[in-house]
N, C-alpha and C positions, 0 to 999 in steps of 0.2 A: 410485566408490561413497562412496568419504570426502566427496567435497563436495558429493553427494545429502545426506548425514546434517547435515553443518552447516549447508548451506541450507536444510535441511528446522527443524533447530532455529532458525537465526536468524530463519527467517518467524514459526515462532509464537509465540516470543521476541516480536519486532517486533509483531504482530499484539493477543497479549495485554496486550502492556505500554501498546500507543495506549489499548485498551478500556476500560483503569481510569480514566485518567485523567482522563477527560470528564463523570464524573457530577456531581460538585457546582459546574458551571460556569453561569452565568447564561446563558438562555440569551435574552433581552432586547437583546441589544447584540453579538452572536456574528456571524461572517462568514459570509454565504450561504455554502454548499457544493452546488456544482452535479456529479453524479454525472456520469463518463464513460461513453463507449460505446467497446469497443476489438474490435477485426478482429469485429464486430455483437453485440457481449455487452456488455449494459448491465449495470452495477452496481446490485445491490437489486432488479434487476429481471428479468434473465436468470436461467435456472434452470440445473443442472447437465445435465440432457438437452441444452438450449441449446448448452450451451459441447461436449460429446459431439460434437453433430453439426455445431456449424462450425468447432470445433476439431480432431476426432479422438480417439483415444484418447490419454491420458496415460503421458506416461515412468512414473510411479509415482502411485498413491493409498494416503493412510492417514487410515483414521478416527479422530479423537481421542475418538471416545466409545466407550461399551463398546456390549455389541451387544445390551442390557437391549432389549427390546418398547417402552418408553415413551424417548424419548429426552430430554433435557436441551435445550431450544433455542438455550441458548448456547452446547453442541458444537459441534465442527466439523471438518471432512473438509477434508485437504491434496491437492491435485493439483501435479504437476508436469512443464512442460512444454520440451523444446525444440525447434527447428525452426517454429518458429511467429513468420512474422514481423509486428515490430509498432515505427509509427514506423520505417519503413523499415530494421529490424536484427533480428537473430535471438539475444534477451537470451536466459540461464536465466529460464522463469517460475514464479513459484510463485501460484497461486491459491486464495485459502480458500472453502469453502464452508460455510453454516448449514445443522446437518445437519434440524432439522425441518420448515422452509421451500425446503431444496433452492436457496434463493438463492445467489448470487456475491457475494461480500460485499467479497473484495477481493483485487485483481490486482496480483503484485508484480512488477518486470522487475529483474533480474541482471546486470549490462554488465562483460565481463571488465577495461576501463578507459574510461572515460569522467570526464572533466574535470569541474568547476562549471563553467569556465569555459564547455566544450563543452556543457554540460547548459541552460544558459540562453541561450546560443545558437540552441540545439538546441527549449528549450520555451517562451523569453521571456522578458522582463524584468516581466513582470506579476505578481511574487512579493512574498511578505514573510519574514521568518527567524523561525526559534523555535528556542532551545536545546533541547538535549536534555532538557531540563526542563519545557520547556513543551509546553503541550497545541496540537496545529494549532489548534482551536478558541480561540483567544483573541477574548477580545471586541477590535473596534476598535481601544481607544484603548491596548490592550497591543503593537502593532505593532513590530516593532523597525527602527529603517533598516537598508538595503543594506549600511551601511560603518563600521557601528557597532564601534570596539576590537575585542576579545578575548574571543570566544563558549566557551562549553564544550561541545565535540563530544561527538558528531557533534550537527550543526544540520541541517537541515530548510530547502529553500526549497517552501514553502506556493503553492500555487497555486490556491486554491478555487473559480476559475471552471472549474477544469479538472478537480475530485475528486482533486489528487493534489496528491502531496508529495514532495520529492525529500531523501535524507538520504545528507549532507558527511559525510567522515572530515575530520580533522586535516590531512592531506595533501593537501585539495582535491580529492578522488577520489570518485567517487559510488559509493556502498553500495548502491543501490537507489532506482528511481522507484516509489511505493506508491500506488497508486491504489483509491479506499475508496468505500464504496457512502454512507457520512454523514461529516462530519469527526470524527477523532478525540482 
């Protein structure tokens, strides 16, 4: 139950924190973000019945809005899920939903250890980095290299052909593959 709760905070945590940081960004010179499709749930575009019926029922759900008539479109409902395998493994998932559009906004996977190394093996070398400080949405010419000195974790390898991000601890271990319905 203790790491239902932490998982459950560090998604929204993770979730809210991308949100802010995209609005005053040009969006003229920004990297296509191409949405994924994961076990037939497209992002932005699957609904929560969707994910119900090829997913099953969820380990746990909780609404982060109050249960007012009129709802707030930037709430949103947490699902979580395991036993659900995806990328041939059976991560923790956590998935949020937009509670007035009922859309999948974004699908988080959980790996009890998984490498960088194993992670870009695993998803490509077709990435770029962004510190913990930057937004995945960087325009272009903010790119950072592969092998660039001494980042401020956890860092991020950016995948935008693929809607996803993947986010480094210090230790080279992966926190989370986040995969998002627009880049954040």
């Amino acid at each position: 139950m203790k790491k239902i709760i932490i998982f459950s905070l560090f998604l929204l945590l993770s979730v809210l924190g991308c949100f802010g940081q995209t609005k005053n960004q040009s969006k003229t010179n920004r990297i296509e973000w191409v949405p994924s499709t994961i076990n037939g749930i497209t992002l932005g575009k699957s609904k929560y019945d969707d994910l119900i019926k090829l997913w099953g029922k969820p380990l746990f759900e909780r609404d982060f809005a109050s249960q007012d008539e009129e709802l707030d479109p930037d709430l949103e409902t947490e699902l979580a899920y395991r036993n659900v395998e995806i990328d041939n493994l059976k991560p923790s998932i956590g998935v949020v939903i937009e509670n007035k559009s009922h859309l999948v906004k974004v699908i988080s996977l959980f790996f009890d250890e998984m490498t960088k190394d194993e992670a870009i093996r695993k998803y490509g070398s077709d990435y770029y980095l962004v510190t913990s400080q930057d937004s995945d949405c960087i325009d272009k010419s903010q790119k950072k290299e592969k092998d660039i000195g001494k980042f401020s974790y956890p860092i991020s390898l950016v995948y935008p052909q693929k809607g996803m991000s993947i986010s480094i601890r210090n230790d080279n271990t992966v926190m989370m593959v986040n995969y998002t319905d627009k880049c954040q």
